[in-house]
N, C-alpha and C positions, 0 to 999 in steps of 0.2 A: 198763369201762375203769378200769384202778387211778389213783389221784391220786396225780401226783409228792408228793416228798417238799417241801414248801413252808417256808422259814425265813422269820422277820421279818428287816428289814435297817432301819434307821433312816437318816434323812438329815435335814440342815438345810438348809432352801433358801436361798439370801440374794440378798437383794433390796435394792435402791440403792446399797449401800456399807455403811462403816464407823458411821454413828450405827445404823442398822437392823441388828438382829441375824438378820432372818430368821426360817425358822420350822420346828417340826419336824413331820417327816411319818414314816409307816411301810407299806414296803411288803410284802408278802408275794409271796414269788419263790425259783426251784429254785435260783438262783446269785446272784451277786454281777451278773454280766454282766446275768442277764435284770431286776435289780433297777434298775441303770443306765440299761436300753433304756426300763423304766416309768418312770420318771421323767419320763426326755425327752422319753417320747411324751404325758406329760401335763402340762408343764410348760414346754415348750418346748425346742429344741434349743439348748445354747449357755448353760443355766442354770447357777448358777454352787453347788454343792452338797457337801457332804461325806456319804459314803456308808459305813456301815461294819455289819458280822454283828458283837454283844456276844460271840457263839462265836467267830469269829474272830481277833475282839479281845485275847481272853482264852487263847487257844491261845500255848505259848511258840514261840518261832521260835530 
């Protein structure tokens, strides 16, 4: 069976507020979507996080 095509997507988790910066993590996922889903499925639902592909990022819009 072939393996999707899998991107890094980076996130910051943040935790208690504003003195805690939180922390960074990296997922590897087909999408942004299934990147989102991992997260929460491992970090809890309701986390509070910035998600973002550097490809993405770096794409002009």
């Amino acid at each position: 069976m072939p393996q999707p095509n899998l991107r890094e997507d980076k996130a910051i988790i943040r935790i208690g507020g504003r003195p805690n910066p939180g922390f960074h993590v990296t997922v590897m996922a087909t999408d942004l979507e299934e990147a989102y889903e991992l997260l929460e499925k491992k970090h809890g639902a309701g986390t509070v996080f910035d998600l973002h592909n550097e490809e993405d990022a770096n794409t002009i819009r």
